[in-house]
NUDO-936203 format. One record per residue (C-alpha): z, y, x; chain. Coordinates in nm, 3 decimals. Layout:
residues N
{Z = Z	Y = Y	X = X	unit = A} .
...
***
This chain:
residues 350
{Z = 8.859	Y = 8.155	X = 9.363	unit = A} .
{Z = 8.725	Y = 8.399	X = 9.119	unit = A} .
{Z = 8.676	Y = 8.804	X = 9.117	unit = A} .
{Z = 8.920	Y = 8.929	X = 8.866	unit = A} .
{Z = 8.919	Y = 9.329	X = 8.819	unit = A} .
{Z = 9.069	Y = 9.594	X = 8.610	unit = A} .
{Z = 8.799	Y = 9.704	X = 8.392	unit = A} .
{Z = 9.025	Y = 9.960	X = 8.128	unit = A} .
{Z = 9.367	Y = 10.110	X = 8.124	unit = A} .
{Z = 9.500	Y = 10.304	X = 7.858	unit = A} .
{Z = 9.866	Y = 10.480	X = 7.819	unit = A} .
{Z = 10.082	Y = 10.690	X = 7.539	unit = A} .
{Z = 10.198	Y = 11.003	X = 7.598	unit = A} .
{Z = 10.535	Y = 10.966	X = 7.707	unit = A} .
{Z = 10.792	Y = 11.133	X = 7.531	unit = A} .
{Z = 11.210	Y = 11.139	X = 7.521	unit = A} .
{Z = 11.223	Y = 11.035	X = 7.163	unit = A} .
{Z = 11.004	Y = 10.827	X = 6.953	unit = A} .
{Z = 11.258	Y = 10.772	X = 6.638	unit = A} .
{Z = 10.956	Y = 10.811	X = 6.401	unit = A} .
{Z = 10.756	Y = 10.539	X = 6.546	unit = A} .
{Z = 10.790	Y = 10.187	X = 6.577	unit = A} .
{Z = 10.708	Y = 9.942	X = 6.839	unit = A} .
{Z = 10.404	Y = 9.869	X = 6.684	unit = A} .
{Z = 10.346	Y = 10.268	X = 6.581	unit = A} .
{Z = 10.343	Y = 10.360	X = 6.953	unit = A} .
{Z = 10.136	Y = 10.026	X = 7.056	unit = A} .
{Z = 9.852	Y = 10.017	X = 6.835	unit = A} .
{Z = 9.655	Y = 10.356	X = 6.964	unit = A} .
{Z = 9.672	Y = 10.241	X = 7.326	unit = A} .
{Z = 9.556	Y = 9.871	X = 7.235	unit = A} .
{Z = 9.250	Y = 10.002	X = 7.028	unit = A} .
{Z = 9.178	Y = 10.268	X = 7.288	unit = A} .
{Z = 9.162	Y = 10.041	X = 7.605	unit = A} .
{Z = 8.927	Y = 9.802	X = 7.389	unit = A} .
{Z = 8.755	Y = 10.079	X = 7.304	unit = A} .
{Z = 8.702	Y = 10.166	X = 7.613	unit = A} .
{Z = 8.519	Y = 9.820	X = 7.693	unit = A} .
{Z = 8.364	Y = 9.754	X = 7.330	unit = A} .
{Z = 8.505	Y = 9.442	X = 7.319	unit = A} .
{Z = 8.687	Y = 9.289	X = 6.958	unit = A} .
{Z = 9.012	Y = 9.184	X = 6.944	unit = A} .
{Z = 8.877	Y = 8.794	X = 6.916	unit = A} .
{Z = 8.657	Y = 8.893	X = 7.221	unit = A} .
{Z = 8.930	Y = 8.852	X = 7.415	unit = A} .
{Z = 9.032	Y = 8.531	X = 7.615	unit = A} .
{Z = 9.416	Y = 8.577	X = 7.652	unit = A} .
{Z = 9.641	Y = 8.766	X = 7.533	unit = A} .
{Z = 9.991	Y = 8.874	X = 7.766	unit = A} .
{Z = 10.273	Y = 9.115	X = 7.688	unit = A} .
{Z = 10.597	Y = 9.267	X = 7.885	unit = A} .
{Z = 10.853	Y = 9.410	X = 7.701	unit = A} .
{Z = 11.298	Y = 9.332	X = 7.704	unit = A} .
{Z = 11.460	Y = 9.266	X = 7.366	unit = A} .
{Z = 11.747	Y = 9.435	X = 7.477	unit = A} .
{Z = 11.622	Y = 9.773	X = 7.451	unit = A} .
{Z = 11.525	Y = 9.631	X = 7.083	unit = A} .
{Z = 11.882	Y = 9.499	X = 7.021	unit = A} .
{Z = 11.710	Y = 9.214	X = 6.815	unit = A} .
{Z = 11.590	Y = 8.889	X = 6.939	unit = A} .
{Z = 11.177	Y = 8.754	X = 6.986	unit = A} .
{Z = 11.110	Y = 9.144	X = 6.922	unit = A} .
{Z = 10.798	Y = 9.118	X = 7.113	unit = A} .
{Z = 10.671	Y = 8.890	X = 6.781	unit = A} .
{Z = 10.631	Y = 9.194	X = 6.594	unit = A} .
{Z = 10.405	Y = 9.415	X = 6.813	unit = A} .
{Z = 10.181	Y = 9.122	X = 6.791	unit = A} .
{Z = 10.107	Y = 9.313	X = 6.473	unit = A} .
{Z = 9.951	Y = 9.543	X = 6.633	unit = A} .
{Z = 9.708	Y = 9.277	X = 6.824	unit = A} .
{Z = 9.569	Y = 9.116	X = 6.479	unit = A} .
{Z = 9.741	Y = 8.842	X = 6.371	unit = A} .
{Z = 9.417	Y = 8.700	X = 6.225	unit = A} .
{Z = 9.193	Y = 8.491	X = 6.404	unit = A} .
{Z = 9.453	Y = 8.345	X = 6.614	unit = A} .
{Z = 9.504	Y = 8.400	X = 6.982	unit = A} .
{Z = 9.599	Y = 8.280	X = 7.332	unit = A} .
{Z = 9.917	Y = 8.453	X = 7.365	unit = A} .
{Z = 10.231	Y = 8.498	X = 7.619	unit = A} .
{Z = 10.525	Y = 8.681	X = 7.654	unit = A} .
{Z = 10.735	Y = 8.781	X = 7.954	unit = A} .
{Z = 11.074	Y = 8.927	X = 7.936	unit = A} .
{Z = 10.979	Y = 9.148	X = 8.183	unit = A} .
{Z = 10.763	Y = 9.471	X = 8.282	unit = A} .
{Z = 10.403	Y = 9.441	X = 8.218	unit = A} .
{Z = 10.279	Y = 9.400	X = 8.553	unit = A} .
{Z = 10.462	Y = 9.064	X = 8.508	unit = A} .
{Z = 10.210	Y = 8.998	X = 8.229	unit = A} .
{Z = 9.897	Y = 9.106	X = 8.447	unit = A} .
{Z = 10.037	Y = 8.860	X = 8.704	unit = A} .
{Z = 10.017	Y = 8.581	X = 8.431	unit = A} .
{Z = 9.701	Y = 8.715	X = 8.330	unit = A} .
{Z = 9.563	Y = 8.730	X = 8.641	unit = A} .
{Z = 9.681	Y = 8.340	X = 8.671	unit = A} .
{Z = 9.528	Y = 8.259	X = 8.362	unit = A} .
{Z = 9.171	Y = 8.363	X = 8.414	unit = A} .
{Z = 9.195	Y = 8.266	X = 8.773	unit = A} .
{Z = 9.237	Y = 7.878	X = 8.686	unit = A} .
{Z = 8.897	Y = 7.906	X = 8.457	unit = A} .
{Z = 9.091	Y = 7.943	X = 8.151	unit = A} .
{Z = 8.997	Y = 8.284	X = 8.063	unit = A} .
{Z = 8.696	Y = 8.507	X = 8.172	unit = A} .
{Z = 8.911	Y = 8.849	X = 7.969	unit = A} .
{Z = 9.251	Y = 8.918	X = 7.892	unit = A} .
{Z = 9.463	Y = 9.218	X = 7.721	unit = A} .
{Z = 9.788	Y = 9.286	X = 7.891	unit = A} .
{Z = 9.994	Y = 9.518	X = 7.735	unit = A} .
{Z = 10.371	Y = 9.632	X = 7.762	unit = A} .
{Z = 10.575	Y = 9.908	X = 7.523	unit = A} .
{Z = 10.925	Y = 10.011	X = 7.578	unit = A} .
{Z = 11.166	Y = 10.233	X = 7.340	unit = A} .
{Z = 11.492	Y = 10.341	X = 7.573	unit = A} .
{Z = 11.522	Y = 10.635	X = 7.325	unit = A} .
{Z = 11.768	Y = 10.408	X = 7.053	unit = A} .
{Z = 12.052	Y = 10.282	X = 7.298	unit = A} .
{Z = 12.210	Y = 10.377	X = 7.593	unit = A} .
{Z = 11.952	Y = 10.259	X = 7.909	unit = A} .
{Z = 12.231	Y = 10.261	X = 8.159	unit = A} .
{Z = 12.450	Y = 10.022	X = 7.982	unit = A} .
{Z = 12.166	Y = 9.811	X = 7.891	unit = A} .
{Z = 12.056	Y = 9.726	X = 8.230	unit = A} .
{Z = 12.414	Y = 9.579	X = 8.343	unit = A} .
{Z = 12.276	Y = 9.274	X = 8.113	unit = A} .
{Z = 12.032	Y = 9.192	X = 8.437	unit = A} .
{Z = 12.310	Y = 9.169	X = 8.679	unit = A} .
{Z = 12.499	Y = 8.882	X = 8.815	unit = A} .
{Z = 12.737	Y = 8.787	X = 8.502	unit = A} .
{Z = 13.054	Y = 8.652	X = 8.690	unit = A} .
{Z = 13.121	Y = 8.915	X = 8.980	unit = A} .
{Z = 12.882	Y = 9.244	X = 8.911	unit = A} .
{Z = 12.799	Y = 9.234	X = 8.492	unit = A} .
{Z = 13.171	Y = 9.257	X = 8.411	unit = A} .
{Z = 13.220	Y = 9.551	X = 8.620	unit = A} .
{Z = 12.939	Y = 9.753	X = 8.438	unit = A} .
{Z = 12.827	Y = 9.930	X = 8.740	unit = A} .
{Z = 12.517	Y = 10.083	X = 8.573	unit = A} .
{Z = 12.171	Y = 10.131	X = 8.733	unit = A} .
{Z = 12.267	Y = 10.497	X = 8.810	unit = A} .
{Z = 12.580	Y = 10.405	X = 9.051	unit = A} .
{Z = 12.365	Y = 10.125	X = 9.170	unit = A} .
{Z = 12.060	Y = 10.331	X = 9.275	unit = A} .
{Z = 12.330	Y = 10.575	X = 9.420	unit = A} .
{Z = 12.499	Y = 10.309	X = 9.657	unit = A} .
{Z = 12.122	Y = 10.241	X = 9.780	unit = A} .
{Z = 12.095	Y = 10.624	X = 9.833	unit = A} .
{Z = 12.400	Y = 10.682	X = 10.030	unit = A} .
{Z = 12.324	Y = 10.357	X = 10.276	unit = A} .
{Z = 11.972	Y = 10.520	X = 10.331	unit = A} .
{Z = 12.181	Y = 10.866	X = 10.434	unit = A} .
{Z = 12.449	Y = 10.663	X = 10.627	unit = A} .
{Z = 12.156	Y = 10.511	X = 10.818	unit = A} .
{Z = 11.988	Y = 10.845	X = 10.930	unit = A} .
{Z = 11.640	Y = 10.728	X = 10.693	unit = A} .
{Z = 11.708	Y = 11.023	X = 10.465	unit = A} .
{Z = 11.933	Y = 11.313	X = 10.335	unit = A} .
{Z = 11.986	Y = 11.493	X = 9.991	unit = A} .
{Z = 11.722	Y = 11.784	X = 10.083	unit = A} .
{Z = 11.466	Y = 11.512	X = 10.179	unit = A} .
{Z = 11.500	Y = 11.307	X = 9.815	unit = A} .
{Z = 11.456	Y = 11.675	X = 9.666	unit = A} .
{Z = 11.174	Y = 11.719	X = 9.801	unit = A} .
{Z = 11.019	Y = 11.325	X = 9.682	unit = A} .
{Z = 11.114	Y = 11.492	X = 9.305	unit = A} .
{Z = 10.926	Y = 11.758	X = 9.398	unit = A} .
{Z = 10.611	Y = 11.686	X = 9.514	unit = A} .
{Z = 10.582	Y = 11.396	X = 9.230	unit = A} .
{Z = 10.643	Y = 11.617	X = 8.957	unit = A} .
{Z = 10.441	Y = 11.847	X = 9.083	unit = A} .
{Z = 10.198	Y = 11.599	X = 9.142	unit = A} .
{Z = 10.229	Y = 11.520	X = 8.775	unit = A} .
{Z = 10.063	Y = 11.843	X = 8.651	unit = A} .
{Z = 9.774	Y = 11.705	X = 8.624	unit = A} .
{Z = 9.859	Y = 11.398	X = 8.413	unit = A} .
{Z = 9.810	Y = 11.441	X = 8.069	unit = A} .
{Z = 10.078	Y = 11.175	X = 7.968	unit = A} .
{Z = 10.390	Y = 11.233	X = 8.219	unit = A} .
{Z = 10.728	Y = 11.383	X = 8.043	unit = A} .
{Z = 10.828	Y = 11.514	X = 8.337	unit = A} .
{Z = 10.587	Y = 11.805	X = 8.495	unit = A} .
{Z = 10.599	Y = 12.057	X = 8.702	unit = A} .
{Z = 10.966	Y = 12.274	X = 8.867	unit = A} .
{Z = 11.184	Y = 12.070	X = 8.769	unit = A} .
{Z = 11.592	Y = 12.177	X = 8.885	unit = A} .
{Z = 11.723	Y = 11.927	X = 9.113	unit = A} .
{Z = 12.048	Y = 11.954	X = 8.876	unit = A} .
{Z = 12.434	Y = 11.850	X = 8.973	unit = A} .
{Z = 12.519	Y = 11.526	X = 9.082	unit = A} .
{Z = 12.479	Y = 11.247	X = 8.834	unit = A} .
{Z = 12.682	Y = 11.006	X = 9.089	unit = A} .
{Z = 12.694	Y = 11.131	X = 9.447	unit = A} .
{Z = 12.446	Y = 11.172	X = 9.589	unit = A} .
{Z = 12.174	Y = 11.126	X = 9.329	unit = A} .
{Z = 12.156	Y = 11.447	X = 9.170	unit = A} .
{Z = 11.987	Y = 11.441	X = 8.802	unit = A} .
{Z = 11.631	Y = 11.535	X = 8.931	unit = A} .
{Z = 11.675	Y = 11.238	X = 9.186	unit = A} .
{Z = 11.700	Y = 11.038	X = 8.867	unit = A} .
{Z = 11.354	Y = 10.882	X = 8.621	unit = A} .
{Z = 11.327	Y = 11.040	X = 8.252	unit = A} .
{Z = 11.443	Y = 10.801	X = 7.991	unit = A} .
{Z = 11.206	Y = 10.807	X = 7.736	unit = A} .
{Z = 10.960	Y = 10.604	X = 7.504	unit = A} .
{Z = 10.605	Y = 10.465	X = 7.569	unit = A} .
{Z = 10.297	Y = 10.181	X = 7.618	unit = A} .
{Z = 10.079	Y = 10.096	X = 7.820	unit = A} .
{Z = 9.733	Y = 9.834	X = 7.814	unit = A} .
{Z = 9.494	Y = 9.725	X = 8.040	unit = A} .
{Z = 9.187	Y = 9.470	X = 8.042	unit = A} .
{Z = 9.107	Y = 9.186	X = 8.286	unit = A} .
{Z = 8.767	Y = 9.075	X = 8.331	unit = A} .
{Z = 8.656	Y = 8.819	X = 8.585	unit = A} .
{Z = 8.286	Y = 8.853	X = 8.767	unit = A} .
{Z = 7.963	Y = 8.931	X = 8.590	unit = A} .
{Z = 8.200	Y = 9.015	X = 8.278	unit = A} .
{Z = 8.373	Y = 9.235	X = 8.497	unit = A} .
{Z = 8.074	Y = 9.452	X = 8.594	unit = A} .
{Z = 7.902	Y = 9.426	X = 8.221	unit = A} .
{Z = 8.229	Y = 9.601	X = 8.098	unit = A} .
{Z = 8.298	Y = 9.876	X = 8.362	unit = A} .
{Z = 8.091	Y = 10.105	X = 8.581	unit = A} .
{Z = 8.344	Y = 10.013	X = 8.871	unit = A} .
{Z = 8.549	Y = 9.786	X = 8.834	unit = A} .
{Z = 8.891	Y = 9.785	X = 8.999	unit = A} .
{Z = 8.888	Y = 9.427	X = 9.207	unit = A} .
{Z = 9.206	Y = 9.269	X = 9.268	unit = A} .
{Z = 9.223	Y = 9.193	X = 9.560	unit = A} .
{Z = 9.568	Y = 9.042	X = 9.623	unit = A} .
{Z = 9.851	Y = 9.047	X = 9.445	unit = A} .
{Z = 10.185	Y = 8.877	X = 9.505	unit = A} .
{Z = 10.544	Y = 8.919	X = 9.392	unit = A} .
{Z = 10.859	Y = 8.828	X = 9.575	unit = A} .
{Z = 11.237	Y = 8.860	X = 9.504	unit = A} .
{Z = 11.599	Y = 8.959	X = 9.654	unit = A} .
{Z = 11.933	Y = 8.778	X = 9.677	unit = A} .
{Z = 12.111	Y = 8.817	X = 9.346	unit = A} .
{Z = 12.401	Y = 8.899	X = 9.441	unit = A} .
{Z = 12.419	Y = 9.269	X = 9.602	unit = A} .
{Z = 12.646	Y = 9.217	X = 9.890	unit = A} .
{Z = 12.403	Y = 9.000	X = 10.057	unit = A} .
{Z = 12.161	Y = 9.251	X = 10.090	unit = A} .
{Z = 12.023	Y = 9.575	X = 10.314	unit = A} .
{Z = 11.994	Y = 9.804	X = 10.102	unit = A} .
{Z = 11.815	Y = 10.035	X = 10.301	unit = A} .
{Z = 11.531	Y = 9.776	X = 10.355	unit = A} .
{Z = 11.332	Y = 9.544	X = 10.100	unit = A} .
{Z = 11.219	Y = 9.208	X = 10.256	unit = A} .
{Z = 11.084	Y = 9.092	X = 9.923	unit = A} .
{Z = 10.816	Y = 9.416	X = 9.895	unit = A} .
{Z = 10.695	Y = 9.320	X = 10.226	unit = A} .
{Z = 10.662	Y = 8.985	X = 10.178	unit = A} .
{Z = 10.446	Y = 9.045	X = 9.857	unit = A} .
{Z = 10.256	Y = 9.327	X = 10.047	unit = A} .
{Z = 10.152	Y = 9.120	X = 10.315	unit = A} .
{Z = 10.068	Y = 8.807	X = 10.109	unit = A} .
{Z = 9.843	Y = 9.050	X = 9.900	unit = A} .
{Z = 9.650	Y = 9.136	X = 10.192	unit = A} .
{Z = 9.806	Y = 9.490	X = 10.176	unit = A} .
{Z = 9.833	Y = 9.515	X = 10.599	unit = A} .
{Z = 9.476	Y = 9.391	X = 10.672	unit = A} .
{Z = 9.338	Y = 9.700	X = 10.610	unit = A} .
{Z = 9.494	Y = 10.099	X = 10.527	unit = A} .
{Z = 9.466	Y = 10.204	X = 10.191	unit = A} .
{Z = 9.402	Y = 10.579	X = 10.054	unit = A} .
{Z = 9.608	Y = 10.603	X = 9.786	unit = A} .
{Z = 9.952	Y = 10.420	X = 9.657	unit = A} .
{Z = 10.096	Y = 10.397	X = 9.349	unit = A} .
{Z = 10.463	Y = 10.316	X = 9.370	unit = A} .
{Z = 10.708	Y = 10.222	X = 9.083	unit = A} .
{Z = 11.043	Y = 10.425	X = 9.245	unit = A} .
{Z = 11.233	Y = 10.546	X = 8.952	unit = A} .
{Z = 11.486	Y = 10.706	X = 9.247	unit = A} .
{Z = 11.386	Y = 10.914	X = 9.501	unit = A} .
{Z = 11.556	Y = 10.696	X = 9.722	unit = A} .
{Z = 11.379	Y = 10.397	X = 9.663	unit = A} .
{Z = 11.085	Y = 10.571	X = 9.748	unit = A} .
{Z = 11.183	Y = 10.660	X = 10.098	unit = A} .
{Z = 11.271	Y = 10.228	X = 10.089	unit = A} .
{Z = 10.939	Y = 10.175	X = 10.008	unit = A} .
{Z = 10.706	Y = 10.390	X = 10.189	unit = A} .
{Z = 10.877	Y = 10.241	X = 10.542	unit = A} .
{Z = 10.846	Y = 9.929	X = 10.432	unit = A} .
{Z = 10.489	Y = 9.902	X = 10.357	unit = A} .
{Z = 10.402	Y = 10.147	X = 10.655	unit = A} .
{Z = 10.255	Y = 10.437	X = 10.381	unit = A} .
{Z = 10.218	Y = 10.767	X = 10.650	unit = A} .
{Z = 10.039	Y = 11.119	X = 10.539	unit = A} .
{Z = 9.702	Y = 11.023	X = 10.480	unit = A} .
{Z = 9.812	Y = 10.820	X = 10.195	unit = A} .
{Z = 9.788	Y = 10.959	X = 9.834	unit = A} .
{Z = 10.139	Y = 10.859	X = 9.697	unit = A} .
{Z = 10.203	Y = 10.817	X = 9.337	unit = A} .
{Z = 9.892	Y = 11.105	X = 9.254	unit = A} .
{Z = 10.000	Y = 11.080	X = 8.851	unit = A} .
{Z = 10.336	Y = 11.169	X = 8.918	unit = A} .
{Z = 10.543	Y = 10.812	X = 8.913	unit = A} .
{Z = 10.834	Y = 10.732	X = 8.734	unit = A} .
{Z = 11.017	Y = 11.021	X = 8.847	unit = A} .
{Z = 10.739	Y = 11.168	X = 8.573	unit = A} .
{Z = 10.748	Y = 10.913	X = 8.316	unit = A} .
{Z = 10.943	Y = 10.596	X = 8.314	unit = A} .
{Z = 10.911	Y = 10.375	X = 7.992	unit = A} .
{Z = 11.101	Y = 10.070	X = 8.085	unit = A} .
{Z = 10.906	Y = 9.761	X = 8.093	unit = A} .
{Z = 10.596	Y = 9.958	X = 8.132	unit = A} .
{Z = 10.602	Y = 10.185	X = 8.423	unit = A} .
{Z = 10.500	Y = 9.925	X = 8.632	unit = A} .
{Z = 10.209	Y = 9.808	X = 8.449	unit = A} .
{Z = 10.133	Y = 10.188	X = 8.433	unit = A} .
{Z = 10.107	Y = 10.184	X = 8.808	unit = A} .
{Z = 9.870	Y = 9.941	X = 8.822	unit = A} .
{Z = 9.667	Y = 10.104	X = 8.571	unit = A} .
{Z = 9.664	Y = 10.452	X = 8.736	unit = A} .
{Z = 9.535	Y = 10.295	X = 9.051	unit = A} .
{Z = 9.295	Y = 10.150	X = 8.899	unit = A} .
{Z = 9.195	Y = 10.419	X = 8.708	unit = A} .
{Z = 9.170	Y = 10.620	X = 9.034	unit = A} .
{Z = 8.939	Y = 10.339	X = 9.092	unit = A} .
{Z = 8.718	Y = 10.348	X = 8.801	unit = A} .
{Z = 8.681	Y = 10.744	X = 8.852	unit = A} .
{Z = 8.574	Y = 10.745	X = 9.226	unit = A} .
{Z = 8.907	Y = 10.879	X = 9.369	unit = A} .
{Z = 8.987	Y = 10.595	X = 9.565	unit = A} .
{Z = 8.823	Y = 10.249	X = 9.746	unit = A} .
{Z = 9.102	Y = 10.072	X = 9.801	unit = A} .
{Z = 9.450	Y = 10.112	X = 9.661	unit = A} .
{Z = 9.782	Y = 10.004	X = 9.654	unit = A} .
{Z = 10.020	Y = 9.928	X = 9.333	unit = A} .
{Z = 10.351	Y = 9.823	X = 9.332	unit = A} .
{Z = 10.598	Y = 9.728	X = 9.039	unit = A} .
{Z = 10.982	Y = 9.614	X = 9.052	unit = A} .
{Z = 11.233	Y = 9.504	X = 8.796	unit = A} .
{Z = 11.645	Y = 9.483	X = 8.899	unit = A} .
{Z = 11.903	Y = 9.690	X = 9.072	unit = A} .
{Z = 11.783	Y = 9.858	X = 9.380	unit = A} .
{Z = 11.439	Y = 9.709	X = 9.389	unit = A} .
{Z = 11.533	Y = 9.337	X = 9.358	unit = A} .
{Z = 11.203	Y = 9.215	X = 9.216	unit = A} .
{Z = 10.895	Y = 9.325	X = 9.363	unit = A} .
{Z = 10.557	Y = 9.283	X = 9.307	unit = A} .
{Z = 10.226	Y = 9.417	X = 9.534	unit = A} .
{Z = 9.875	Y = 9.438	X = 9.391	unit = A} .
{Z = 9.582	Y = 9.570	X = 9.657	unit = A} .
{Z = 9.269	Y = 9.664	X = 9.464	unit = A} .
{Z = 8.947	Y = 9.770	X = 9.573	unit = A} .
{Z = 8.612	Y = 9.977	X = 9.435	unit = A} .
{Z = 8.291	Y = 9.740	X = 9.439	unit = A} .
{Z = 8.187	Y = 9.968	X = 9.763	unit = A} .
{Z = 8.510	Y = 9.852	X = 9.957	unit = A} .
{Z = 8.438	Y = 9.504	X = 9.890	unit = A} .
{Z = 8.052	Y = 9.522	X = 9.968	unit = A} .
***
């Protein structure tokens, strides 16, 4: 087993509409300013891993050209997932764990901007009883929402006040598109209500991976990870609670996340209501700082917002704001995927 930490983390600003920028336009600032932030060269690095969906592209092996903005030239160790970028860490995080790596650049980028997000994410359903339906990832999240209120877990007042306190938690980061009082709105489907709902918009993340001595030569704290695990649901929807998510517990616990509390949490909850999911299942009470930079009810670039949770708790890390924190990530309706990271400051682990 090896020590594997976040040493950097960089983000875009996250905006509604990019339409002047392409993938590689809006990926090349945050690559050069998380290796910046380490010193380290392009062909410095060991492995090279990417998250991104070439459906919000429209055009196939999209992820080939933001590879431009890596360097095509010396060649690299490269991988792709079709998935958010905390997918990538996880293959990363693999990679240098085995030996095969001692540093790797993980990066993810998503434009929602060009197309219509809710349609596109029918694509990830089951295709032969839910796809041809089209129930999009609004009406989805909604059904989640009204078992949680049929249950007695929340109520419509309650999720107002999760948009609340995020966005207003969001104030002080720089890079969120959503800040601030923001109206709660009408009902998008009953009962989400608009402000119950993640900001579509465009952006990028990037974060480095160093293992051991590298780790500490690079950063003044390094963010140690810990554990990390991910776990996933039934496909098919009517097999599942929705009100509870096995799979989130099952990663948290395999990453170590119940052996010990942690002070601050970074959950990827585009709805309010999968917040309130979350925060019972992995036992998060008062004393826990909860999504401090806002969350993805502040900025929500698809295929990145998870990666961006991992970086902002490691960058909570890296600052002195936290010893040991939690990030979570998830990708499908109603929190189907899940994955838990649990990472500490070099204090914690001492």
């Amino acid at each position: 087993m090896r020590d594997v930490a976040i040493v950097a983390f960089a983000q875009s600003a996250h905006r509604r509409r990019t339409d002047e920028l392409s993938e590689v336009d809006l990926l090349m600032p945050v690559l050069h300013e998380v290796l910046g932030a380490t010193n380290l060269k392009a062909n410095e690095i060991g492995f090279t891993c990417s998250g991104s969906a070439d459906y919000l592209a429209g055009r196939a092996f999209s992820f080939t050209m933001a590879l431009d903005g890596v360097g095509a030239h010396p060649p690299i160790s490269e991988s792709h997932v079709e998935m958010d970028g905390a997918w990538a860490l996880y293959e990363a995080w693999v990679k240098i764990m085995t030996g095969e790596a001692d540093t790797a650049l993980v990066y993810a980028y998503g434009k929602s901007s060009p197309g219509q997000v809710r349609d596109v994410l029918t694509r990830q359903l089951d295709p032969y009883y839910v796809a041809p339906l089209w129930p999009d990832s609004v009406a989805l999240a909604a059904l989640q929402a009204q078992a949680l209120i049929d249950a007695g877990a929340t109520d419509e007042p309650a999720l107002a006040e999760v948009a609340a306190r995020n966005r207003f938690a969001a104030a002080d980061n720089p890079y969120a598109q959503l800040t601030g009082d923001v109206p709660a709105g009408g009902h998008l489907v009953r009962p989400l209500r608009t402000g119950d709902c993640p900001p579509i918009g465009d952006g990028a993340a990037a974060v480095i991976l160093a293992a051991g001595d590298t780790a500490r030569a690079l950063c003044e704290r390094p963010a140690w990870i810990r554990g990390i695990d991910h776990r996933i649901e039934a496909h098919g929807l009517g097999v599942r609670d929705l009100t509870d998510s096995p799979s989130t517990r099952l990663a948290a616990q395999h990453a170590g996340a119940f052996e010990r509390p942690v002070d601050t949490a970074e959950l990827h909850a585009p709805f309010t209501s999968q917040e309130v999911v979350l925060r019972g299942v992995l036992g998060l009470g008062d004393d826990v700082a909860v999504n401090p930079s806002g969350g993805a009810l502040a900025a929500n670039p698809i295929m990145a917002a998870g990666l961006i949770r991992l970086g902002e708790a490691a960058a909570r890390i890296h600052r002195g704001q936290s010893d040991r924190a939690l990030a979570h990530a998830t990708s499908g309706p109603c929190l189907q995927q899940n994955l838990v990271a649990v990472l500490e400051g070099e204090s914690a682990h001492a």
